[in-house]
C-alpha positions as CSV (number, residue, x, y, z in Angstrom):
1,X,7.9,-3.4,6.9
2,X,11.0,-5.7,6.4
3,X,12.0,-8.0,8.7
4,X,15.6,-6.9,8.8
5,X,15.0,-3.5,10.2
6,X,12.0,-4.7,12.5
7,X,10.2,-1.8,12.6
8,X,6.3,-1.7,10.7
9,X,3.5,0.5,11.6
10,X,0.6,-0.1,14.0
11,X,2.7,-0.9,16.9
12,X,5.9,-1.9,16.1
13,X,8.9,0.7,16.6
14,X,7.5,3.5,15.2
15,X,4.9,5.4,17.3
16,X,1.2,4.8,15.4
17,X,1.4,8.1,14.0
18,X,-1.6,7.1,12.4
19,X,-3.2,7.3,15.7
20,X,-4.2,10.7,15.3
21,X,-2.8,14.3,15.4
22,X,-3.5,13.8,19.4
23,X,-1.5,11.1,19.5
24,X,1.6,12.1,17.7
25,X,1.6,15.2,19.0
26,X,1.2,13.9,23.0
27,X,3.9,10.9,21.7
28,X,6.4,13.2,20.9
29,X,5.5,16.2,23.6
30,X,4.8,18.9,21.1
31,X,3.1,21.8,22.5
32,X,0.1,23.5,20.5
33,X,1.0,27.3,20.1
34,X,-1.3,29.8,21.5
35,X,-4.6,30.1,19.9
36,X,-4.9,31.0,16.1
37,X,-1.5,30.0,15.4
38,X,0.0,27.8,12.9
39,X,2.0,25.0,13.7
40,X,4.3,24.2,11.0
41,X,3.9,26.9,8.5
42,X,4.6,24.4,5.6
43,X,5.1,25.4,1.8
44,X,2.1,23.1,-0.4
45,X,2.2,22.7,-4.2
46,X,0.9,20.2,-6.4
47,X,3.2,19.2,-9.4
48,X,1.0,18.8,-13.1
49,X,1.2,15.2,-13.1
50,X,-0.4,15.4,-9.4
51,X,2.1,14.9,-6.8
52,X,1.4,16.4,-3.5
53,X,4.6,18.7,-2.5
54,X,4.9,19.6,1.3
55,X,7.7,20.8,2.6
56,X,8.1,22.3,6.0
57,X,11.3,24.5,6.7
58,X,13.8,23.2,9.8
59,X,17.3,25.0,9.9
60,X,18.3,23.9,13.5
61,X,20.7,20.8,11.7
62,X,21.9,20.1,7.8
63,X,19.2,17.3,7.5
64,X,16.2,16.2,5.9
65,X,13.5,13.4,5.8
66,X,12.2,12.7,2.7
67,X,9.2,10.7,2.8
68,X,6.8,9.4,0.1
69,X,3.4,8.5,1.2
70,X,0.5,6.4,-1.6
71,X,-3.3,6.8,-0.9
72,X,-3.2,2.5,-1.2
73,X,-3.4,0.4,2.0
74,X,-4.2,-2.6,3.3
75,X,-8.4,-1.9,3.2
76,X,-7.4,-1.5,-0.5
77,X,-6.7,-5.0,-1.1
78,X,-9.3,-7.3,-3.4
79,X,-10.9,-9.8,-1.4
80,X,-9.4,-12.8,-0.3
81,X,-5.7,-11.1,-1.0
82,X,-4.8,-9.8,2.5
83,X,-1.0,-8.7,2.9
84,X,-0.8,-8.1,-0.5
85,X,0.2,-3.7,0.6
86,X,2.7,-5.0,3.1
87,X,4.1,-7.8,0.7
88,X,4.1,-5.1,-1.6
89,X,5.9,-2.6,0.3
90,X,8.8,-5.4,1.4
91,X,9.1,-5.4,-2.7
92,X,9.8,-2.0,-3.3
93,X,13.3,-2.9,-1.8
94,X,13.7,-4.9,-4.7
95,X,15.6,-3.9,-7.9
96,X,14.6,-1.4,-10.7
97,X,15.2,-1.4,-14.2
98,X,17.9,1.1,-13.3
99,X,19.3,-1.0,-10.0
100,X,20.0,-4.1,-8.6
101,X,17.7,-5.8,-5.5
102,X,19.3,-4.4,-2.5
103,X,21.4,-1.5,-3.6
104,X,18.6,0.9,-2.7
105,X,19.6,0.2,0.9
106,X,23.2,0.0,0.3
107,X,23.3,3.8,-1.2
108,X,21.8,5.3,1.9
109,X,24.1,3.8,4.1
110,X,26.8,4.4,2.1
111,X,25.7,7.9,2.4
112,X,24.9,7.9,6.5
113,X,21.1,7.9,6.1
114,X,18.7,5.3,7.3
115,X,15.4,4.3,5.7
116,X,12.3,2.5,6.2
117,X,8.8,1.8,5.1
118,X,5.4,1.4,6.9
119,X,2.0,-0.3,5.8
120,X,-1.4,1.0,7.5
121,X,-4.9,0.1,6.4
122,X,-5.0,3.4,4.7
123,X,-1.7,4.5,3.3
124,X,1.7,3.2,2.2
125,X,5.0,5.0,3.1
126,X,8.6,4.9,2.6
127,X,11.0,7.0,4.0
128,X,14.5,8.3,4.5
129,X,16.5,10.6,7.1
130,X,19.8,11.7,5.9
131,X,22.4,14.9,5.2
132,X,20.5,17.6,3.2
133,X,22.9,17.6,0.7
134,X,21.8,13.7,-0.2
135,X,18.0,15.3,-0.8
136,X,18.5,14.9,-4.5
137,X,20.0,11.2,-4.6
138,X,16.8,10.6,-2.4
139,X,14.8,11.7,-5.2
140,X,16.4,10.3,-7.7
141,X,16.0,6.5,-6.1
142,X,12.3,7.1,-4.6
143,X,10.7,8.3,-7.9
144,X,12.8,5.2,-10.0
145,X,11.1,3.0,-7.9
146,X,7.7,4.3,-8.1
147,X,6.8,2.7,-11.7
148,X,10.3,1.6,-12.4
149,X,9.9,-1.7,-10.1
150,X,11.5,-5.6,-11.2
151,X,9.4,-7.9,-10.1
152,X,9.9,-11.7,-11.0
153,X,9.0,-15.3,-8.8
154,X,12.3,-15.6,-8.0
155,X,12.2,-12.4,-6.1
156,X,9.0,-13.0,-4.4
157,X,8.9,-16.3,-3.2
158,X,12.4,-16.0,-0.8
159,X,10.6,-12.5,0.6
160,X,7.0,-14.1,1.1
161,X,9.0,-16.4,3.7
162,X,10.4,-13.1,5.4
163,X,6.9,-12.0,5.2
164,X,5.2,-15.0,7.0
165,X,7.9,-15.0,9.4
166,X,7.1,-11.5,10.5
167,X,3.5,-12.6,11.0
168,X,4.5,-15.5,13.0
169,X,7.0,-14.0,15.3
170,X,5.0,-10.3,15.4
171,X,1.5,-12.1,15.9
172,X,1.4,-15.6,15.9
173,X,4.0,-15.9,18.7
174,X,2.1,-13.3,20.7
175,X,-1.3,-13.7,22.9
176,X,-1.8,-10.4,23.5
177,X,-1.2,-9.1,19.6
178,X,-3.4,-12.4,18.5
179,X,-6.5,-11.4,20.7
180,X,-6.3,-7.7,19.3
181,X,-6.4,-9.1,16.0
182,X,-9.7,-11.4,16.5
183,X,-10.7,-8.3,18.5
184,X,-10.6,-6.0,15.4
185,X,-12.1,-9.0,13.5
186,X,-15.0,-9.1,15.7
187,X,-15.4,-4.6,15.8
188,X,-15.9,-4.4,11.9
189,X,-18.9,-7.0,10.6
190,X,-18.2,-5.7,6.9
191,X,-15.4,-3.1,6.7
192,X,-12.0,-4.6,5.4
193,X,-10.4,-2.7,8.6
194,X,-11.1,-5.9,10.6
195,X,-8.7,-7.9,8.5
196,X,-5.2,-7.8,9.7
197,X,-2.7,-5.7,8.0
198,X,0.5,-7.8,7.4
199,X,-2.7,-10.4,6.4
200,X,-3.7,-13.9,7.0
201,X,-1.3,-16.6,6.6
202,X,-2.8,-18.7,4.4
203,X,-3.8,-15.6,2.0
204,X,-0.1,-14.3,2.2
205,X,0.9,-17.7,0.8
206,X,-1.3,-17.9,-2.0
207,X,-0.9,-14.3,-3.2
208,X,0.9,-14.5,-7.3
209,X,3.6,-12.4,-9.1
210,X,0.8,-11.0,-11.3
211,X,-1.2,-10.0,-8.2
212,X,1.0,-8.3,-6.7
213,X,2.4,-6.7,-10.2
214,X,-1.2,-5.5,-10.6
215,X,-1.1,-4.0,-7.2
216,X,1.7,-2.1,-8.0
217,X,0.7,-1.1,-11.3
218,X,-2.8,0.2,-10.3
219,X,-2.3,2.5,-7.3
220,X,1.5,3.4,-7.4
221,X,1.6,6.7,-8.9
222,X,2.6,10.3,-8.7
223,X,-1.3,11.6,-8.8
224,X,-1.5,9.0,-5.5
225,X,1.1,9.7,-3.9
226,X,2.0,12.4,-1.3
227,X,5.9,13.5,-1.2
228,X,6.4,15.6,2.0
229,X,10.0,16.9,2.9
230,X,11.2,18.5,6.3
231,X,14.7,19.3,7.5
232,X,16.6,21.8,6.4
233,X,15.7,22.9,3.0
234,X,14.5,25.9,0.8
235,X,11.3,25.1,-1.0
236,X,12.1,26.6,-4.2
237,X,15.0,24.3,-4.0
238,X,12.4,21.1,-3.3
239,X,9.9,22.4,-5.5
240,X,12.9,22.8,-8.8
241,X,14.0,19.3,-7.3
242,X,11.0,17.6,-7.2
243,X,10.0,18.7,-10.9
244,X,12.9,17.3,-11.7
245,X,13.2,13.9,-10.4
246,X,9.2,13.2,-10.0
247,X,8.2,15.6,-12.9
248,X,8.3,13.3,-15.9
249,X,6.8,10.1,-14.3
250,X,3.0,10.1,-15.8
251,X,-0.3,10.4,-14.0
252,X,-2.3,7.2,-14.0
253,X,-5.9,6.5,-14.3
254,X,-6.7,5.5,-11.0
255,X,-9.4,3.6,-9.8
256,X,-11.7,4.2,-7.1
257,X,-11.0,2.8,-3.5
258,X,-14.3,0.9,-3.4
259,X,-14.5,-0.2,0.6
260,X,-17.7,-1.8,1.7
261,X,-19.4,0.4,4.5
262,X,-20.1,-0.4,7.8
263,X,-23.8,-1.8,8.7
264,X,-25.3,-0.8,11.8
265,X,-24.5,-2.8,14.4
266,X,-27.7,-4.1,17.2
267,X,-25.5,-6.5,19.9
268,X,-22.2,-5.8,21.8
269,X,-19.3,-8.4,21.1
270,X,-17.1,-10.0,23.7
271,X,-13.9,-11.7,22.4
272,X,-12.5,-14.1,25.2
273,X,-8.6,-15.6,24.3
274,X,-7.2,-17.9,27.1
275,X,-3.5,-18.9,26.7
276,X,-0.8,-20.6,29.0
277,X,1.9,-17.5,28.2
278,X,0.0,-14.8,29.6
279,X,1.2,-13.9,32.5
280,X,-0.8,-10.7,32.8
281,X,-4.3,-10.9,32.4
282,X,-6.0,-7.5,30.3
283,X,-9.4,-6.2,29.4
284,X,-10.3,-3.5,27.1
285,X,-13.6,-2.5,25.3
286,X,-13.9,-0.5,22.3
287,X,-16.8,1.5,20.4
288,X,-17.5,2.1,16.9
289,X,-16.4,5.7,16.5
290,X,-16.1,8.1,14.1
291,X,-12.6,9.5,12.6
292,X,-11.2,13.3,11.3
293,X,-13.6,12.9,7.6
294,X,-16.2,9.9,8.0
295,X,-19.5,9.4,10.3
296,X,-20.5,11.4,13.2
297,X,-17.3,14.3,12.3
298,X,-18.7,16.9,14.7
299,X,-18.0,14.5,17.7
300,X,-13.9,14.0,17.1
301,X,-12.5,16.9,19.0
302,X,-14.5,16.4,21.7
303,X,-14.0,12.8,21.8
304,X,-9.9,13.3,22.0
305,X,-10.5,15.4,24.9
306,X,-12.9,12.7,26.5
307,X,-9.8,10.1,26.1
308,X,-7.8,12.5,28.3
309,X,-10.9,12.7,30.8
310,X,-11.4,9.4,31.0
311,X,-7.9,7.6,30.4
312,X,-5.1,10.4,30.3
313,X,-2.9,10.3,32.8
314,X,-2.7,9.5,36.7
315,X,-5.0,12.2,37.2
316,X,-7.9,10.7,34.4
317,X,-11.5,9.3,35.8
318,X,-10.5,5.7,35.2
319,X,-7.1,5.2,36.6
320,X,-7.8,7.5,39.7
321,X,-10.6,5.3,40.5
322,X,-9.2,1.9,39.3
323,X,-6.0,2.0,40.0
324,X,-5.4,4.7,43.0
325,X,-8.6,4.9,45.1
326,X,-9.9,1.3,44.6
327,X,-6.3,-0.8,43.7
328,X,-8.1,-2.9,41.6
329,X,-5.5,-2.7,38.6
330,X,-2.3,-1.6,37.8
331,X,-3.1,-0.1,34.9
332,X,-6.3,2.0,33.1
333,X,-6.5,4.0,30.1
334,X,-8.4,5.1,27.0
335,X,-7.6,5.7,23.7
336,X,-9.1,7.3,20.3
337,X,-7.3,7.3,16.8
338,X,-9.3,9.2,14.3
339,X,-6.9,9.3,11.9
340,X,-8.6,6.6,9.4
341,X,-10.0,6.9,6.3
342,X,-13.5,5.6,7.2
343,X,-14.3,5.1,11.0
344,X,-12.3,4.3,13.8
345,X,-12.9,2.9,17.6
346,X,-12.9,4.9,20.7
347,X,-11.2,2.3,23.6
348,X,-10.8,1.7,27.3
349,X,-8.5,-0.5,28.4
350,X,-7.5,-2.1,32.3
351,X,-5.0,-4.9,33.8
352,X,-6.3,-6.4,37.3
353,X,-3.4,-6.3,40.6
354,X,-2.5,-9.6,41.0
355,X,-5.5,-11.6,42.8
356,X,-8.4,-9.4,41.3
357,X,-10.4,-11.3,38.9
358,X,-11.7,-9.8,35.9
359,X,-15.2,-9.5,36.5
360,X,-15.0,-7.2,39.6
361,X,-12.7,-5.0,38.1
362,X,-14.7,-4.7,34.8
363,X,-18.1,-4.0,37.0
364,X,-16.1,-1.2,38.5
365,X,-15.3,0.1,35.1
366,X,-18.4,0.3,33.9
367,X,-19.8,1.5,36.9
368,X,-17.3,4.6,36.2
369,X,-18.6,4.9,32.7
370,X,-22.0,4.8,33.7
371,X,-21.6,7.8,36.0
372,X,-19.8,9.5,33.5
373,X,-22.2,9.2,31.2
374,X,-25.2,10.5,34.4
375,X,-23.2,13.5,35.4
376,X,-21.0,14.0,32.1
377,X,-17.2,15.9,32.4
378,X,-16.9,18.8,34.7
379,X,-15.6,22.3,33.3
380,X,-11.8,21.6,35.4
381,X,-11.9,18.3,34.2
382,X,-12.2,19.3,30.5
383,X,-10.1,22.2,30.6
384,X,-7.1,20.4,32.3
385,X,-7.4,17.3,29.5
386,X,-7.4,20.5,27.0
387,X,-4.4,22.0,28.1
388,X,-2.8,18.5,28.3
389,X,-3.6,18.3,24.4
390,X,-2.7,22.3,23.6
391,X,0.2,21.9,26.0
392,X,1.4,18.8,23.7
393,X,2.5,20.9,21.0
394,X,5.8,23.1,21.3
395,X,8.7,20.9,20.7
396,X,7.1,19.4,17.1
397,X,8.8,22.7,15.2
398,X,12.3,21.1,16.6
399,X,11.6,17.3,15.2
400,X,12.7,16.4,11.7
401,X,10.0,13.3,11.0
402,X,7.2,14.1,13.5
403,X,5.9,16.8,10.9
404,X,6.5,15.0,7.7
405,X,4.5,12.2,9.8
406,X,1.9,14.1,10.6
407,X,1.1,15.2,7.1
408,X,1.7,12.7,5.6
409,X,-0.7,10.8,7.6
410,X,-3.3,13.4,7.4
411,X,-3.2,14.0,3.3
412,X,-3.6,10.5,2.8
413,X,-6.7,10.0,5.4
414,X,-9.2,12.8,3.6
415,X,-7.5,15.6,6.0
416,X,-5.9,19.0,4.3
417,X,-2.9,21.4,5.4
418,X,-5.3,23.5,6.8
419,X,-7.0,20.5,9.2
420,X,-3.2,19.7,10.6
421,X,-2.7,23.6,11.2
422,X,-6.0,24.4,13.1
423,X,-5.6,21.6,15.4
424,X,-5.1,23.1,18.6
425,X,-7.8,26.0,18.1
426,X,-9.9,23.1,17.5
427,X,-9.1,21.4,20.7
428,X,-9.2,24.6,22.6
429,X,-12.6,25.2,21.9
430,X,-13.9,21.9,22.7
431,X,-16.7,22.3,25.3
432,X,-18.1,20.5,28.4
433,X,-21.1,20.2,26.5
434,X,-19.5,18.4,23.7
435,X,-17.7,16.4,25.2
436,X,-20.3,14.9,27.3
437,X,-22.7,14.8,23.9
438,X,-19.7,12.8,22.4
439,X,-19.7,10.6,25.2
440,X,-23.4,9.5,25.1
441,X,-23.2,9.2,21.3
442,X,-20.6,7.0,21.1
443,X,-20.2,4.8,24.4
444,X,-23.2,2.8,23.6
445,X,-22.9,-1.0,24.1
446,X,-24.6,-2.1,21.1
447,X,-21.2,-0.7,19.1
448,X,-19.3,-2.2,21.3
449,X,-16.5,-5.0,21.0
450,X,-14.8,-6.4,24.6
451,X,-11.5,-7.9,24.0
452,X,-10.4,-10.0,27.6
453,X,-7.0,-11.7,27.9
454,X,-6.7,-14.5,30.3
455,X,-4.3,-17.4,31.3
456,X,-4.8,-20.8,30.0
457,X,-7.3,-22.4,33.1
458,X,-7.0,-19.8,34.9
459,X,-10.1,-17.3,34.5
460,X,-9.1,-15.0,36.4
461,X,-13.1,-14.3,37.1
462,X,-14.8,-15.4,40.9
């Protein structure tokens, strides 16, 4: 992300799309149509030098979003080089051999667009919204900067300051995004997901112009890359454009994404950050889990419906209990992403009312989740978080960048077309069975990683 424009992915402006086809769909309130349907009804090709073409048809206004999307992210990065995908990604609004550092920007606002780019552990992605009519000019600078990049130290240097700046005032400057951070540290014992995306300071600082040339060189290219358009276009008119502009780059030999796997893991971890500017203590646990394409796959519908059970509203288990019935907290919720390329984390999460230390309110939580996991979800339960998750869908045929969000974010995490499509049949035919299985195989403390936020001498425990 660049620091001008402030926005970056994993919870900065833009929703964590990432965060799973349940999650984009509940953050921007589509509604699943009825059973058997397809959502989107995209157009797919692939282009002979390997490009993945999606394009999904919206007529309601004359604009498009035109996104690009690499298979490279920050779990990509060699050891000892984190940042070097977001550092990267601030770069690629840098000059080409065709353009000057900055005009990228300038021609889409000359043009009344806006533009953007996101890092994730798993993907890369730039971006642009603007008049349909502009959809070739948006080609035309996207694919010049996928090989076509000018990269020298006097370009790097003044933007690795912009960089550490955005870690310092995004993470540094914040307890609560500082704890989540040696939170994720302490989840993963071996998988590069439990270092930071934007990086570690001192690795951002030492990262060279060679480095990050070699970055660039290795993964960006058109056989890794996913180009997804929606708005209002034809896509004979995409497909004849997208020949044209992206045809002639060449396909790349590309390596493998070598990622060290996850060992199992025998002893629950409890991360405990005290600081004098929190003014509002937290506690939140989360579970090894697994996502859409890696471990335990026949769990992950189910487990997005035990998210809504447990943590999905007013009416869920925990906030019913926690925050109406008992007024221990003010707030209680769960969570589950499974959106990543390898696995993911199931989480709870609760803040205590003022004067209710942490330890009573945590013994009430897991005395919840222990009689969840006795009694498991009822059928009304299961079938009102289902609705909540089928009911999500109906307005995500009117948005411009929710769909090319969602697929992009699905190509480039091991999903298909097909995956995106069927998710609301999926969902629907969760059962109480299931989810209760889910819930015993995941909510096991030995995967389990307890993040608690606390004010400096102040416990906040009896």
């Amino acid at each position: 992300m660049r620091n001008r424009s402030k926005t970056n992915w994993r919870g900065r402006v833009w929703p964590a799309i990432g965060g799973s086809l349940t999650a984009i769909f509940l953050f921007t309130g589509i509604a699943a149509q009825p059973a058997d349907a397809q959502i989107f009804n995209p157009t797919t090709y692939t282009l002979d030098n390997g490009l993945r073409v999606v394009v999904i048809e919206n007529h309601r206004a004359p604009v498009v979003t035109h996104m690009v999307w690499y298979n490279v992210g920050a779990a990509d990065e060699p050891p000892g080089k984190s940042g070097i995908a977001h550092f990267l990604e601030h770069l690629m609004f840098k000059g080409t051999k065709k353009r000057a550092s900055g005009e990228f920007s300038d021609i889409i606002a000359r043009n009344g667009g806006r533009e953007n780019a996101f890092t994730s552990q798993d993907y890369t992605g730039y971006f642009q919204s603007i008049a349909a009519d502009r959809l070739p000019l948006m080609m035309e600078l996207e694919a010049d900067r996928m090989t076509g990049l000018v990269l020298t130290d006097d370009i790097i240097q003044p933007e690795r300051q912009v960089v550490i700046e955005e870690r310092r005032s995004r993470t540094d400057s914040s307890p609560r995004a500082l704890l989540n951070e040696q939170v994720t540290a302490a989840t993963y014992s071996n998988h590069p997901y439990r270092l930071p995306v934007i990086g570690w300071e001192h690795e951002i600082s030492a990262l060279t112009l060679d480095e990050i040339v070699d970055f660039y060189n290795t993964w960006y290219a058109p056989n890794n890359a996913v180009l997804v358009v929606s708005g209002d276009v034809e896509p004979e008119e995409v497909r004849a454009l997208a020949e044209k502009y992206y045809g002639p780059i060449p396909a790349k030999t590309l390596p493998p994404r070598v990622r060290p796997s996850e060992p199992p893991q025998h002893a629950p971890r409890e991360v405990v950050l005290r600081d004098a500017r929190v003014d509002q203590p937290s506690w939140s646990r989360r579970w090894l889990a697994p996502s859409y394409v890696s471990g335990e796959t026949e769990h992950v519908y189910a487990l997005e419906v035990l998210a809504q059970v447990l943590g999905g509203g007013s009416s869920s288990r925990l906030y019913s209990s926690l925050v109406i019935d008992q007024a221990l907290a003010v707030s209680a919720g769960a969570w589950y992403s499974p959106d990543n390329l390898d696995l993911t984390t199931f989480g709870m999460g609760v803040s205590p009312r003022p004067g209710v230390d942490v330890d009573k309110l945590t013994t009430a939580l897991e005395e919840q989740v222990a009689r969840f996991l006795e009694t498991g979800a009822t059928a009304e339960e299961v079938e009102r978080a289902k609705q909540r998750l089928v009911d999500s869908a109906v307005f995500a045929r009117d948005s411009l960048g929710t769909p090319a969000r969602i697929f992009g974010a699905a190509l480039t995490t091991g999903q298909s077309v097909e995956d995106v499509e069927q998710w609301p049949n999926r969902i629907s035919a969760v059962t109480v069975e299931q989810v209760n299985a889910a819930a015993r195989a995941i909510l096991r403390p030995e995967t389990s990683t307890t993040g608690i936020l606390l004010p400096l001498g102040k416990d906040g425990r009896s």
